[in-house]
C-alpha positions in Angstrom: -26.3 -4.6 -1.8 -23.5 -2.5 -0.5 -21.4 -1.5 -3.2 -17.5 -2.1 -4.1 -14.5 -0.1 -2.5 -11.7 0.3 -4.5 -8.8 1.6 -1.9 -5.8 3.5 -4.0 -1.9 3.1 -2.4 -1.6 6.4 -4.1 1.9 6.8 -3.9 2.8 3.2 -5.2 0.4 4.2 -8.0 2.3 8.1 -8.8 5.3 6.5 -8.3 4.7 3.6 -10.6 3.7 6.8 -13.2 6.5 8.9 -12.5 8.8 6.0 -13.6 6.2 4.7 -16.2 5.6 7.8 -18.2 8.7 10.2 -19.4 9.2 13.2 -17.9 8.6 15.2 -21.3 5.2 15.5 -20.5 5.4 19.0 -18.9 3.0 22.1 -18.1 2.8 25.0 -20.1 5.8 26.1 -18.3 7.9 23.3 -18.7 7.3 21.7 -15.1 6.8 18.0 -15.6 3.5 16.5 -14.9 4.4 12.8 -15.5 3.0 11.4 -12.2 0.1 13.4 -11.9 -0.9 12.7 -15.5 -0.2 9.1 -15.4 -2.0 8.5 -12.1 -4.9 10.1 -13.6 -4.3 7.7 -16.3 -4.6 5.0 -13.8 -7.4 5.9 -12.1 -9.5 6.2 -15.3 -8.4 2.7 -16.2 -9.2 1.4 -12.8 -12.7 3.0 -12.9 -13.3 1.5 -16.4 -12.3 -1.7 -15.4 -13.9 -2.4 -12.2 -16.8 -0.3 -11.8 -16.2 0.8 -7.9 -19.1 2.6 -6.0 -16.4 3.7 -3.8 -13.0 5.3 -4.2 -10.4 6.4 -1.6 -6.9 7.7 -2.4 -5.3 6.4 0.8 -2.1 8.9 1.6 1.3 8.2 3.7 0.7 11.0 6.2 3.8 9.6 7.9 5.6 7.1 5.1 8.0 6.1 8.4 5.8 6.0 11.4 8.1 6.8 14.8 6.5 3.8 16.7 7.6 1.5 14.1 11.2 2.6 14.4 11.3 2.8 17.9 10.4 -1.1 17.7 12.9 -1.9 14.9 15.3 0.7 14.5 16.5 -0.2 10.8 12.5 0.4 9.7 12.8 2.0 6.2 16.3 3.4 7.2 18.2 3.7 4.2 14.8 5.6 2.1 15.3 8.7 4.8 16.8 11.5 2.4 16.4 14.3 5.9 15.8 13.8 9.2 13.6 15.7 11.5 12.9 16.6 15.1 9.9 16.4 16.1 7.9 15.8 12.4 8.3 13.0 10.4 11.7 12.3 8.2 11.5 13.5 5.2 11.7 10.1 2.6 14.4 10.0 -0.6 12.3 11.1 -3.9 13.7 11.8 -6.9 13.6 16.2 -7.3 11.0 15.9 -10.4 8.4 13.8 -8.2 8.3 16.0 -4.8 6.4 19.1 -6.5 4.1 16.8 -8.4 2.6 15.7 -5.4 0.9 18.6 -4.3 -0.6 19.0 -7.4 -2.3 15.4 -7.6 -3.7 16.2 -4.0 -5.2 19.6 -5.2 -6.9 17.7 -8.6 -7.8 14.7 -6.3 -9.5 17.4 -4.1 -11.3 19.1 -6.6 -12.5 16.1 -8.8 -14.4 15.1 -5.3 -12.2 11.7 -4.8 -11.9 11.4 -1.4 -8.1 11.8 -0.1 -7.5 10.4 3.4 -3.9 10.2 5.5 -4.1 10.0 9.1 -1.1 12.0 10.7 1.5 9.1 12.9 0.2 6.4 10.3 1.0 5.2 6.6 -1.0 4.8 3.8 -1.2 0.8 4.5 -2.4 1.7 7.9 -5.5 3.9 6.4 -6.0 0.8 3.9 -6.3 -1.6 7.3 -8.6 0.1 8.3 -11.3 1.2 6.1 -10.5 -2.8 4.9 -11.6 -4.1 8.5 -14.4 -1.6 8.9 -15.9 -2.5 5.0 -19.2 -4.2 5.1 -18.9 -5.0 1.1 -16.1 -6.3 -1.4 -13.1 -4.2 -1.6 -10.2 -4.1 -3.5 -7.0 -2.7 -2.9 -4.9 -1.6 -5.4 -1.3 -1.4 -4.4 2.1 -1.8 -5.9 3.1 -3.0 -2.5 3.1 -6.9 -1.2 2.8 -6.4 2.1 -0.7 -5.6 1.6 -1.7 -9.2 0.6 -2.3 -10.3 4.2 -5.2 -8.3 4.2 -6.6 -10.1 1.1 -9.4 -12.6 2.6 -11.8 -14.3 0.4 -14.7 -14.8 2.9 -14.8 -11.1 2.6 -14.4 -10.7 -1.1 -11.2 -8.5 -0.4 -8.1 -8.6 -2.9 -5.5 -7.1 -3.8 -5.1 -5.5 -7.5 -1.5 -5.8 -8.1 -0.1 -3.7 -10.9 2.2 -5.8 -13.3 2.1 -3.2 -16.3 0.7 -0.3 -15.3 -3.0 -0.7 -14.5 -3.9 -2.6 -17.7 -2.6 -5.7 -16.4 -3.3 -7.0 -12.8 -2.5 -9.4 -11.1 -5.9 -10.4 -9.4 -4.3 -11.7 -5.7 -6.7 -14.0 -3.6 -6.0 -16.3 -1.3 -5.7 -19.5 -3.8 -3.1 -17.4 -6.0 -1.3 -16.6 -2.3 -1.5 -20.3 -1.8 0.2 -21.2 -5.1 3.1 -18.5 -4.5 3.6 -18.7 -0.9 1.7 -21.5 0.8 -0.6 -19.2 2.8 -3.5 -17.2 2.8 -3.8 -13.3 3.5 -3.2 -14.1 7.2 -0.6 -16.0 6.8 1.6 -13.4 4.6 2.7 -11.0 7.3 3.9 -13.8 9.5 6.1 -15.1 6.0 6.7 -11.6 5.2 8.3 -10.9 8.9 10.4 -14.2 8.8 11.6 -13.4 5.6 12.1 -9.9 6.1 12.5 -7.6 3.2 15.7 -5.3 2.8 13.5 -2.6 1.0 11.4 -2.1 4.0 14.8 -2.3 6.5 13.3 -5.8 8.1 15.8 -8.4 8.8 14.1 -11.5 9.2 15.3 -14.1 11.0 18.7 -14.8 9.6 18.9 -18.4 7.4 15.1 -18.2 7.1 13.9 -17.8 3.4 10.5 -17.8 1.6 10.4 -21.4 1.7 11.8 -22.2 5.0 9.5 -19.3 6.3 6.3 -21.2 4.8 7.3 -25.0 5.8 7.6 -23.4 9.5 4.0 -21.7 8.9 2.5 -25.1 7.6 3.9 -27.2 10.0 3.2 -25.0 13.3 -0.1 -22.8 11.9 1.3 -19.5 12.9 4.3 -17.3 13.8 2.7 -18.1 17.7 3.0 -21.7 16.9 6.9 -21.3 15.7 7.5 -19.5 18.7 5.8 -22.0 21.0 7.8 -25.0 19.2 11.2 -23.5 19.9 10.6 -24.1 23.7 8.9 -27.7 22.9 11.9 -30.0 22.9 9.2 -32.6 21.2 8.6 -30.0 18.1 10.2 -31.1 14.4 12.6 -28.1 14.6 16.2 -28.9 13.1 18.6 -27.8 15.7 20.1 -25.1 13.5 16.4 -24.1 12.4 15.7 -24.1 16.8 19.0 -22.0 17.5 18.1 -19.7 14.6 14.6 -18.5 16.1 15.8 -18.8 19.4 18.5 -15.9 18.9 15.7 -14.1 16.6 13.3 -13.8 19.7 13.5 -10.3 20.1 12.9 -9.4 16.7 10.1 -11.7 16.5 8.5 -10.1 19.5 8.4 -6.8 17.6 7.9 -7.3 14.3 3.8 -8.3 13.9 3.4 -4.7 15.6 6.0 -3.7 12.5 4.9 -5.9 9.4 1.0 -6.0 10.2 -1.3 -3.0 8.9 -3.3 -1.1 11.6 -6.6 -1.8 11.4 -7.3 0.9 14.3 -6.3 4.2 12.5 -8.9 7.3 13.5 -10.3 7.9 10.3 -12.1 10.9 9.3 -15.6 11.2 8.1 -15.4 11.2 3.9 -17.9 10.8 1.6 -16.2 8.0 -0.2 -19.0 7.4 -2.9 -17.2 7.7 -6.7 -18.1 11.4 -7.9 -20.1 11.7 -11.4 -19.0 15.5 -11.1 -16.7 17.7 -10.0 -17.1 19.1 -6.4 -15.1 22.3 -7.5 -14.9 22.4 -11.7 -13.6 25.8 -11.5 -10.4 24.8 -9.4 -10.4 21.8 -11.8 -10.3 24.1 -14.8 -8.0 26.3 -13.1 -5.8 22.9 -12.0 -6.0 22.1 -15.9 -4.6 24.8 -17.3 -1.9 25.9 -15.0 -0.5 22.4 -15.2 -1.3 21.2 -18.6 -3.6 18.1 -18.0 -5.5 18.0 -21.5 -6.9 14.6 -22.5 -5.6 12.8 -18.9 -8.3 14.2 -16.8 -10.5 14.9 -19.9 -11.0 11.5 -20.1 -11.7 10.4 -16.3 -14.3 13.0 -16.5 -15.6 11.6 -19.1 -15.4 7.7 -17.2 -16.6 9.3 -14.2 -20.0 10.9 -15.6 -21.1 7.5 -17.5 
């Protein structure tokens, strides 16, 4: 049987640690190590849990992808701290978290767990696509909603949802989707983009909530089927529902380009099997000591060899 993938959005999950364990724990020097210690933290707990054959920590190579914005401007606006010309803007992180990040790359590399971004694309889009290209269960494990439209039961793909760190997840499939939102995995972009969602800089159609956005999706199957009932005079729209979308049509041709994962990204070639060993143990040890990571990564070792 081909084994489980367990897909990390890794900086939902150092984020999530950063803000979930204080910044007194430090490195010999005083530097703290919060995020890289808690995600280590996570990723031990994760392991333990749910037994993966396969890990990827999935990487923003571009957290704000140009061809997004140049389809809706507002994309992630207000979370650009610098712009730049010519490379990707540089994304509003609190000073503490920016020189942990380096550091968790560097022990990611060295532990063997394979790190993938793909340069023009987000972590989400990297998660897309070793998603549509899996020929096993996968699950995805993400502080992030939009990545419940790829969770597809047929498939055995969900999404694990941190509620509490990694101890508790939310286990999301498609009847759990069903009893929140009224659709499945495929359905949640199309809610998600009528919706929109101010920390992502997506308007949504203006008047249309959660709700509204799901009635429309059960009564006309899809956002094509919305679109296609604005010009049927026949179609149950209200007329304020009708005049709504109808000014909304230019966001609504954009947006599934915006609000749907690639699931085209050139990936590399990585081994993606879970590593009993280190691939390099003396930049581990090295990693270890300059920064201080004591029983954190002593104990995913120890997960990772039984």
């Amino acid at each position: 049987m081909t084994g489980r993938l367990m897909l990390l959005d890794t900086a939902s999950l150092y984020f999530r640690a950063y803000f979930g364990v204080p910044d007194s724990v430090r490195a010999p020097d005083g530097t703290p190590v919060n995020a890289v210690r808690g995600l280590l933290d996570f990723i031990d707990r994760l392991v333990k849990d749910h037994r993966p054959d396969k890990l990827v920590a999935c990487m923003d190579a571009d957290w704000r992808p140009q061809w997004r914005v140049d389809l809706i401007p507002s994309y992630k606006a207000h979370r650009v701290a610098e712009e730049h010309e010519g490379a990707p803007d540089a994304e509003e992180v609190p000073d503490t978290l920016s020189p942990q990040v380096p550091v968790i790359e560097a022990v990611l590399d060295a532990l063997g767990i394979a790190r993938v971004g793909v340069a023009g694309y987000e972590a989400d889009d990297v998660i897309g696509t070793f998603t549509a290209r899996a020929d096993g269960p996968v699950d995805i494990v993400t502080g992030d909603r939009d990545l419940y439209q790829l969770v597809d039961d047929a498939r055995d793909i969900r999404v694990l949802y941190p509620l509490k760190g990694v101890g508790t997840l939310q286990l999301t499939d498609e009847a759990w989707l069903r009893e929140k939102y009224g659709v499945d995995g495929r359905g949640y972009a199309d809610l998600a983009l009528l919706r929109g969602d101010p920390s992502d800089g997506l308007p949504g159609v203006p008047g249309v909530g959660e709700k509204t956005a799901a009635k429309l999706l059960a009564a006309f199957g899809d956002l094509a089927g919305i679109v296609a009932a604005v010009d049927d005079p026949e179609a149950k729209l209200t007329p304020t529902q009708r005049k709504r979308l109808t000014e909304a049509a230019p966001y609504l041709a954009v947006a599934p380009k915006v609000v749907r994962v690639a699931g085209d990204v050139p990936l590399p070639e990585v081994d993606t099997a879970l590593p009993r060993t280190p691939r390099d143990p003396a930049a581990l040890d090295a990693l270890a000591a300059r920064w201080g990571l004591g029983g954190s990564l002593q104990r995913l070792l120890a997960t990772l060899e039984a």
